[in-house]
C-alpha positions as CSV (number, residue, x, y, z in Angstrom):
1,X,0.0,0.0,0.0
2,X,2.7,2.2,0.9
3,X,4.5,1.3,-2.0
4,X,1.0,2.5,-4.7
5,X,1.2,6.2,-2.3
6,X,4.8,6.9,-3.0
7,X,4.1,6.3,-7.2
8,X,1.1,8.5,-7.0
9,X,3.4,11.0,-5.2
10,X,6.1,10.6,-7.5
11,X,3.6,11.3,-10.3
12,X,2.6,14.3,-8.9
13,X,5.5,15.3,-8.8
14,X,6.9,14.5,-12.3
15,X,3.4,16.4,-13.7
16,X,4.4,19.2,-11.8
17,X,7.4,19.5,-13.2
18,X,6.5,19.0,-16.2
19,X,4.4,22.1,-16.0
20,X,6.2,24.3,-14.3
21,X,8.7,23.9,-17.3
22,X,6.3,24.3,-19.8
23,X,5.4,28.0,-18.1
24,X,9.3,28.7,-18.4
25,X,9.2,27.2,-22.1
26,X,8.0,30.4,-23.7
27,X,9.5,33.4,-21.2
28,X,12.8,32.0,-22.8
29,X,11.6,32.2,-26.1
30,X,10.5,35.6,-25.8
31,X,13.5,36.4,-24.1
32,X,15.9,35.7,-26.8
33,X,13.7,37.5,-29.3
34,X,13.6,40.4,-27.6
35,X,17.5,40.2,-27.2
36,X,18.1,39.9,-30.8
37,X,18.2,42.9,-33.4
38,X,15.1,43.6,-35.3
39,X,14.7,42.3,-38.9
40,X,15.6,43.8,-41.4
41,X,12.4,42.5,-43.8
42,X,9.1,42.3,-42.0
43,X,6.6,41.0,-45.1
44,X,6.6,43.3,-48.2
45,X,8.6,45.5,-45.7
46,X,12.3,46.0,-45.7
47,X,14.2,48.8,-44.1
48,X,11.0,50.7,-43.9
49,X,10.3,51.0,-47.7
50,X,7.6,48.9,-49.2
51,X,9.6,46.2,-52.4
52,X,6.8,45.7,-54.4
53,X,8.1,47.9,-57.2
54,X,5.4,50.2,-59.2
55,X,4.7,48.9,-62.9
56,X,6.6,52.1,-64.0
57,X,10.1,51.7,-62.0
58,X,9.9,47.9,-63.7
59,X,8.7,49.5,-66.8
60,X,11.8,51.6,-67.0
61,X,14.1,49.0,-65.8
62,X,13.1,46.4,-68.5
63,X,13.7,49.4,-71.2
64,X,17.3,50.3,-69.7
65,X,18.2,46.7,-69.6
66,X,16.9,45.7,-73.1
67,X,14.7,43.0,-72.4
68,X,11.3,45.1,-72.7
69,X,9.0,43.8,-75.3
70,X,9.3,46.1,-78.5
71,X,6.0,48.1,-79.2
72,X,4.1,45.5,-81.8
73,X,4.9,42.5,-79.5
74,X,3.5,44.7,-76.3
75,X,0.7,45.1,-78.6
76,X,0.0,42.0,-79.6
77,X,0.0,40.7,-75.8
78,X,-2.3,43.6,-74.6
79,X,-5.1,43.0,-77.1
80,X,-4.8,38.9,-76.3
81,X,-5.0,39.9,-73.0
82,X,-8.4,42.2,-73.6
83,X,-9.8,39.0,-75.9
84,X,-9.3,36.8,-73.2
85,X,-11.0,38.7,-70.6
86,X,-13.8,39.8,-72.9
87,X,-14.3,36.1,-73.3
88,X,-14.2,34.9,-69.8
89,X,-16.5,37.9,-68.8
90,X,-18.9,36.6,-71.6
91,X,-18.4,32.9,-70.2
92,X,-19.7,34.4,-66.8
93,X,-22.8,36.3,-68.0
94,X,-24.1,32.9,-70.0
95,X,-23.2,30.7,-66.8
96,X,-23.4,32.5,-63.6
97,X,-22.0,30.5,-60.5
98,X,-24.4,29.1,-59.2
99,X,-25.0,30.3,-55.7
100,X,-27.0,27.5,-52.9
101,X,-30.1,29.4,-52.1
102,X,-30.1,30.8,-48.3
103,X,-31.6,28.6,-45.9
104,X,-35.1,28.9,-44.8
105,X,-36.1,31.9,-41.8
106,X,-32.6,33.5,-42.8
107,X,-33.8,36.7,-45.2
């Protein structure tokens, strides 16, 4: 009997330890981020600038660097472009998505 009291104690025991360490677990964590420098990129971010560049800086840069599309092949892509999103915009007029009707008492 004696024997059965001492493993539930020792159990108790273990489990608490095993939490308390858990709770200690994450204060390190955040101690060592906090200890360390910040990032330079956060996201779209970096040194406090937004990287997405603006169609025109890319624009520009493809010109200066010589691999811009000349004016006919720029064109060419545009009005595929236009044809294929007149056609898909056509495609959505003659089938709709189809759209479950709300359940009943909900309007």
């Amino acid at each position: 009997m004696v024997s059965n009291a001492r493993f539930s104690l020792n159990l108790s025991a273990s489990g608490m330890l095993f939490v308390a360490l858990l709770a200690l677990a994450p204060g390190a964590a955040f101690a060592q981020a906090d200890s360390a420098e910040a990032p330079s990129r956060i996201g779209n971010i970096w040194d406090s600038l937004p990287h997405q560049p603006t169609e025109g800086n890319v624009t520009a840069k493809e010109h200066e660097s010589g691999v811009a599309p000349d004016t006919a092949r720029e064109r060419d892509i545009n009005k595929e472009l236009q044809n294929l999103d007149q056609q898909l915009l056509n495609e959505e007029k003659t089938h709709p998505p189809t759209i479950p009707p709300p359940p009943p008492g909900t309007n």
